[in-house]
C-alpha positions in Angstrom: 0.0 0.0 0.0 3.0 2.6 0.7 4.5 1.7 -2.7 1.5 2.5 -4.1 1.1 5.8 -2.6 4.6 6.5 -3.4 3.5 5.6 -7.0 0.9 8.1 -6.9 2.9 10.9 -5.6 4.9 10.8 -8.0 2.8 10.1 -10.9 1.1 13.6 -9.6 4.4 15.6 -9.6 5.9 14.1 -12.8 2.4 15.6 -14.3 2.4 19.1 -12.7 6.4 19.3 -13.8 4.8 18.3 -17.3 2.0 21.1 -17.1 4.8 23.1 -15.8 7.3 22.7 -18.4 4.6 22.6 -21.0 3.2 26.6 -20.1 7.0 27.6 -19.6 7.9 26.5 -23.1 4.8 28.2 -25.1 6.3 32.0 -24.2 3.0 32.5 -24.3 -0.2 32.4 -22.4 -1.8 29.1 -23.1 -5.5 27.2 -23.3 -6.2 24.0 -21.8 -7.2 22.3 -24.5 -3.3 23.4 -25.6 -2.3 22.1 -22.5 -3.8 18.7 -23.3 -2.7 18.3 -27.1 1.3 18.8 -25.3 1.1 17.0 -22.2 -1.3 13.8 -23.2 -3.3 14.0 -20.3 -7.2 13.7 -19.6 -8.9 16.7 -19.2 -9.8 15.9 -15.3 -6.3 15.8 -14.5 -4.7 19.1 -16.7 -7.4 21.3 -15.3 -7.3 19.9 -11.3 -3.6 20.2 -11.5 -3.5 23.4 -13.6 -5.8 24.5 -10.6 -3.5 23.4 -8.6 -0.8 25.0 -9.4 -2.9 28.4 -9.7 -3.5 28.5 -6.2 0.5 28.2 -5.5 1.6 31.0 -7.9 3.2 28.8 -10.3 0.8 29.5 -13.3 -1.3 32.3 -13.6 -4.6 33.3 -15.5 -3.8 35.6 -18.3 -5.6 39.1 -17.6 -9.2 39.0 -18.9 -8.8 35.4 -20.3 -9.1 31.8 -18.7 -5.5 31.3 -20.7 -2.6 29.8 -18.6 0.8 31.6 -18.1 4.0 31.6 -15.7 3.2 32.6 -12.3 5.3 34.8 -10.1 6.0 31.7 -8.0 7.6 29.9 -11.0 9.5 32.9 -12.0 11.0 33.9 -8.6 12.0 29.9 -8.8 13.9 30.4 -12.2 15.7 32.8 -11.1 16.7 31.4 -8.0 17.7 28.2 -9.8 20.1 30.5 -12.2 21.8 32.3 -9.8 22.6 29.2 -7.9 23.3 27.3 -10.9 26.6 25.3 -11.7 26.4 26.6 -14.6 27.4 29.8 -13.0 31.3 28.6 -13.0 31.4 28.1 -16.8 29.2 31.3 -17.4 32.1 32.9 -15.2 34.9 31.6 -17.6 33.6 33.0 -20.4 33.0 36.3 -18.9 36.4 36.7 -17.1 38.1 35.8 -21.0 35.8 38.3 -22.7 36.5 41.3 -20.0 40.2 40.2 -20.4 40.0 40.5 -24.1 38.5 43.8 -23.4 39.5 45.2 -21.0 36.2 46.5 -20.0 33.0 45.2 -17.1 31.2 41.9 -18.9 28.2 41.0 -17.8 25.3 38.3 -18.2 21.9 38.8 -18.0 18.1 37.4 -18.1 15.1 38.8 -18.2 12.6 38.4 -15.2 9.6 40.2 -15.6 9.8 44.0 -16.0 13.1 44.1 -15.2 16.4 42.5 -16.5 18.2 40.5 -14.2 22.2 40.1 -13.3 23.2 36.5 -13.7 26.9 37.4 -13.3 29.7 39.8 -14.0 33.2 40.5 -14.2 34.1 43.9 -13.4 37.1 46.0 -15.0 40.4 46.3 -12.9 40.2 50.0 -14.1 38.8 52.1 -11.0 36.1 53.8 -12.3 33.0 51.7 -13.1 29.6 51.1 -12.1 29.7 48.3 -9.9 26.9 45.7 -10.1 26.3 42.3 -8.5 24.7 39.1 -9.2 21.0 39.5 -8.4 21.3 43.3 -9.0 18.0 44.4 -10.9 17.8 47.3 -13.9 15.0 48.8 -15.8 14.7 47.6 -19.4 13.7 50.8 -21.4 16.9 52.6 -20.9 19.8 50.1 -20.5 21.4 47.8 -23.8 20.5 45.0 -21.9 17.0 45.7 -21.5 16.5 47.1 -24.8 17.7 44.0 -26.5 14.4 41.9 -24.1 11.9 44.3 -25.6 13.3 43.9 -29.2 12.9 40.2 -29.3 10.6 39.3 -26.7 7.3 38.9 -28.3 5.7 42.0 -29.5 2.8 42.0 -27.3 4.6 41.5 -24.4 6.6 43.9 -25.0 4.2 46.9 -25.8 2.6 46.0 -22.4 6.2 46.2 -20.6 6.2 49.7 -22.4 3.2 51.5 -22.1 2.1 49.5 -18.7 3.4 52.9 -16.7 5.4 56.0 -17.7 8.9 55.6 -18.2 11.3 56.8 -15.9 13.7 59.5 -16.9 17.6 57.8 -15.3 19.5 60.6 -17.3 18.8 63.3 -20.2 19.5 60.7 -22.9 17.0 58.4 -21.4 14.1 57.9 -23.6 10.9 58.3 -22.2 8.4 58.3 -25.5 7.1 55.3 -26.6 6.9 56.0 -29.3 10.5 56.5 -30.2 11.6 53.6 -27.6 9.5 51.5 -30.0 10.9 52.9 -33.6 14.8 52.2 -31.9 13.5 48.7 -31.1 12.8 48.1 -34.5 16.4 49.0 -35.3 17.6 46.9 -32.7 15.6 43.7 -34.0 16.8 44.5 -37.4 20.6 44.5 -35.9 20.6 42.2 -33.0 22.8 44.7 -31.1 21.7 47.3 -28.5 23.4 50.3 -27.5 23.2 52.5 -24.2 24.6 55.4 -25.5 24.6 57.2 -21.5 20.3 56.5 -20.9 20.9 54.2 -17.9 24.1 56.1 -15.9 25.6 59.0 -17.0 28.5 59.1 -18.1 28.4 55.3 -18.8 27.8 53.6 -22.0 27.6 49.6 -22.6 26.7 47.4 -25.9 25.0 44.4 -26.2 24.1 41.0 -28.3 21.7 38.5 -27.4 22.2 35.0 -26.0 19.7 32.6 -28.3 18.4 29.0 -27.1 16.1 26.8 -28.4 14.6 28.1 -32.2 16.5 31.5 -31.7 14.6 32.9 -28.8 16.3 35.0 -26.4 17.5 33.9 -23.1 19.9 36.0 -21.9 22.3 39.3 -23.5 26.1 39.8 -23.0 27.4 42.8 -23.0 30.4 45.0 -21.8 30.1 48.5 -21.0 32.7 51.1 -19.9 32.5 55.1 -18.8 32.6 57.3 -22.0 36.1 58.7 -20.7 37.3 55.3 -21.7 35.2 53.7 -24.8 33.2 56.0 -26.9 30.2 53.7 -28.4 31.7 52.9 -31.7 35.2 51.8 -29.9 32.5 49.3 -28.1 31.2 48.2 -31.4 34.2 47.4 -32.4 34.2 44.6 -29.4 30.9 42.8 -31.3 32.6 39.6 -32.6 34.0 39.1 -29.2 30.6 39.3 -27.4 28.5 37.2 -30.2 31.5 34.6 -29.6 30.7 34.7 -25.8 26.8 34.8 -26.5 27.1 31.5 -27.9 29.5 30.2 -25.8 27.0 30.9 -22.4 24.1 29.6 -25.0 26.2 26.3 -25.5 25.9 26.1 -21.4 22.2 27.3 -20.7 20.8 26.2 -23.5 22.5 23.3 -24.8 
C-alpha cells in the first residue's frame, strides 16, 4: 500500500512538472485544450492540476482570459535556480576571458519580468566603473540589456512592458516616449545589437548582443560596457565579434 502511494505521488508531480514545463515553453499564455494536445493527459487531470498550481503561484490566469501563463512563484523559482546554478562557474569563464580581451566590465543577464536580471559579472580592474552584482536588478527601457528583451521578446509583451506605466527618466539621454523607444526597437531587431549610449548612468555607455536557445529565442544578453572617458560607443562596437562569440558560448551552457 505505501508503494503504491509513493506511485501516486509521483505520478502527480511528474504531471504538474509536465504542465509546468509545457506553459513555460509556449512564451505565451496558453488554453487547456493546448495544454492537453502537449502533455497527453485527460482533461480531469490538466485542469485539477492546472488548478492546482494556480493557487501556489506557479501558473497564472492571463488578464481577462481563462489562458494559462507563468506565475510569479515559478518565475522567482527560475531565477533562484540561475543564480545558484553550476552553470554559474562556466558562465564565469567566459566572462572573465571576454572582460580580459577587453579590457572593459562583462556581464550576463536574463530577463525576469519587467526588469532584466544580473546572472553574473566581471568587473574592469580599471577604478572607475559602475559596480553591479549578481541579483542586481535594472530597468529595461533605458539600459542595452534591457532594450535588447523588448526587441525580441514577443511584441505584445513587450508593448505592455512599455506602455504598462510612464517611463522613468535615469539621465537626459533616457528615452521616455514610446513611441521612439518602440521605432529604436525596431532597429535593434533588425541589428541584433543594443546600444546605451549614456540612458541608464551618465556618463556610462555599454553594448550588447543577445544569448539565443532553443529556435533562436532570447534567453539571456552579454554585453560589456565602460565610462565614455574610456570607450566611446563605436570603440565598443568594435568589441561585437567578441561578445557574439561569448553569446554563444553561455548559449552552448544554458541552452544546450
Amino acid at each position: 500500500m505505501a508503494i503504491r502511494k509513493k506511485r501516486q505521488v509521483g505520478s502527480a508531480a511528474q504531471r504538474a512538472l509536465e504542465i509546468l514545463e509545457a506553459v513555460a515553453k509556449a512564451r505565451r499564455p496558453v488554453a487547456g485544450n493546448d495544454i492537453m494536445d502537449w502533455v497527453k493527459l485527460p482533461k480531469p487531470t490538466v485542469y485539477r492540476t492546472c488548478t492546482l498550481l494556480e493557487s501556489m503561484g506557479m501558473v497564472q490566469r492571463e488578464a481577462g482570459s481563462k489562458k494559462l501563463t507563468v506565475g510569479p512563484r515559478l518565475c522567482a523559482l527560475a531565477l533562484e535556480v540561475m543564480l545558484s546554478s553550476p552553470n554559474r562557474g562556466p558562465i564565469r569563464a567566459v566572462l572573465q576571458s571576454l572582460a580580459g580581451s577587453i579590457g572593459e566590465t562583462c556581464t550576463f543577464t536574463i530577463l525576469d519580468g519587467n526588469e532584466a536580471v544580473v546572472v553574473d559579472r566581471v568587473e574592469s580592474a580599471e577604478p572607475l566603473r559602475l559596480e553591479l552584482h549578481a541579483g542586481s536588478r535594472i530597468p529595461l527601457h533605458c539600459t542595452a540589456s534591457g532594450k535588447l528583451f523588448l526587441s525580441l521578446i514577443p511584441r505584445a509583451l513587450s508593448r505592455r512592458l512599455i506602455e504598462s506605466a510612464p517611463l522613468r527618466r535615469m539621465t537626459p539621454n533616457t528615452t521616455v516616449d514610446p513611441a521612439l523607444l518602440h521605432e529604436e526597437l525596431r532597429r535593434i531587431r533588425k541589428e541584433k545589437i543594443s546600444r546605451d549610449n549614456q540612458e541608464f548612468s551618465t556618463g556610462l555607455v555599454a553594448i550588447a548582443v543577445p544569448v539565443t536557445g532553443t529556435r533562436s529565442r532570447i534567453c539571456g544578453t552579454v554585453s560589456v560596457n565602460a565610462p565614455a572617458t574610456r570607450m566611446t560607443l563605436a570603440q565598443a562596437e568594435v568589441h561585437v565579434p567578441a561578445l557574439r562569440r561569448a553569446a554563444e558560448a553561455i548559449a552552448g551552457i544554458v541552452a544546450p
